[in-house]
N, C-alpha and C positions, 0 to 999 in steps of 0.2 A: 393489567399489565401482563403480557405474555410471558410464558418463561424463560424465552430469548434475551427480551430485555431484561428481566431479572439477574439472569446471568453477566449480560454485558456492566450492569454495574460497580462499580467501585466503591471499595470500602471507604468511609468518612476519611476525609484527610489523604486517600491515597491521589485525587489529580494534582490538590495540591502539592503534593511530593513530585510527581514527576515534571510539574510544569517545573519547581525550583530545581531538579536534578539537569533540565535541558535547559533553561537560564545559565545554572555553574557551567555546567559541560561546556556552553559555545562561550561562555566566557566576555561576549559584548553586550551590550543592550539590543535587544529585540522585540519586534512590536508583536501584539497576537496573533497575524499571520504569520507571522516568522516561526512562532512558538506551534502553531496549531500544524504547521508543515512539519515539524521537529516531531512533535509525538509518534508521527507515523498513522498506520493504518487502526490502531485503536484509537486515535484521537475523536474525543465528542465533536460537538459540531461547534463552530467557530465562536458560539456566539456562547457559548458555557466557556470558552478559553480565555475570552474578555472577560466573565466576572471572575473568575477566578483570578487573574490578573488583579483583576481591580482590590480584591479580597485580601489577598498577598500583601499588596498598597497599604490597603487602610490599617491592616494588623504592624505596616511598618517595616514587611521584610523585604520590600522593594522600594528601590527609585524609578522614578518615572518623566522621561521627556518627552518633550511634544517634537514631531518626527512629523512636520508635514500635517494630515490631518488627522493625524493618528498619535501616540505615546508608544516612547519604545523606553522599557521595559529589565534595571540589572539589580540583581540580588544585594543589599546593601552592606550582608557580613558573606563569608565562604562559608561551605559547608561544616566544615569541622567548630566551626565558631557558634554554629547554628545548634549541631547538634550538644555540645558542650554544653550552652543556655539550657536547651531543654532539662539537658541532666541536671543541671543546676536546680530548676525549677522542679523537678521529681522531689528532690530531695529537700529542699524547704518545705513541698507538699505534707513529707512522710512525716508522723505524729511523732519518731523516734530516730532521727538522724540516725545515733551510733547505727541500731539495727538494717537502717536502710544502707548504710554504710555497709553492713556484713553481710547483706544481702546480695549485694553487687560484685563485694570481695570473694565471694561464696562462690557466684557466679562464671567468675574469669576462667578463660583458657590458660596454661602455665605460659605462654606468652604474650598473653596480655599483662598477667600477674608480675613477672617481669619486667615488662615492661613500664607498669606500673610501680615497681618498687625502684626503679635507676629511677621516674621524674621525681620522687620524691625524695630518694636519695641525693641528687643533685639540689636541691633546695636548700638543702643545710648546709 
């Protein structure tokens, strides 16, 4: 492999992000041409935008209809639902809740912090 292509590669997990970023962003169902015109001039070639597509599918975080003789293609939670899960999922991972807990707390911008303390204020 040349260093070109070395370069042009993407970190694991990152096409899937952007194919689900341009799915949220346009907000309808779109079939892989639609998506593979979306990415723009980095886009791989068509036929790696279908499996990913498909990949998306089978883990669940897409619906998919048949469009002709094709499937088109809309994210089944929003982003922030998406990302939420994930965190969720960090943190069952983590051997020590609390600490992963102060981890994260540890972490915050003072307005995140914030705004983390008014949702949980409002809770009670």
């Amino acid at each position: 492999m040349g260093e070109h292509a070395r370069d042009q590669r993407r970190e694991s997990g990152a096409l899937e992000a952007e194919v689900m970023a341009v799915l949220w962003a346009e907000g309808v169902p779109m079939t892989a041409g639609q998506v593979h015109t979306a990415l723009g001039a980095s886009a791989p070639v068509y036929k790696t935008v279908l499996t990913v597509l498909g990949r998306l599918h089978g883990k669940g975080l897409l619906e998919r209809e048949r469009v002709g003789r094709a499937h088109a293609y809309v994210p089944r939670r929003g982003p922030a639902d998406e990302v939420a899960s994930e965190m969720n999922q960090a943190l069952v991972r983590g051997a020590d809740r609390f600490a992963v807990l102060q981890r994260f707390v540890d972490g915050l911008d003072p307005d995140d912090e914030r705004a983390l303390r008014d949702l949980l204020d409002s809770r009670d």
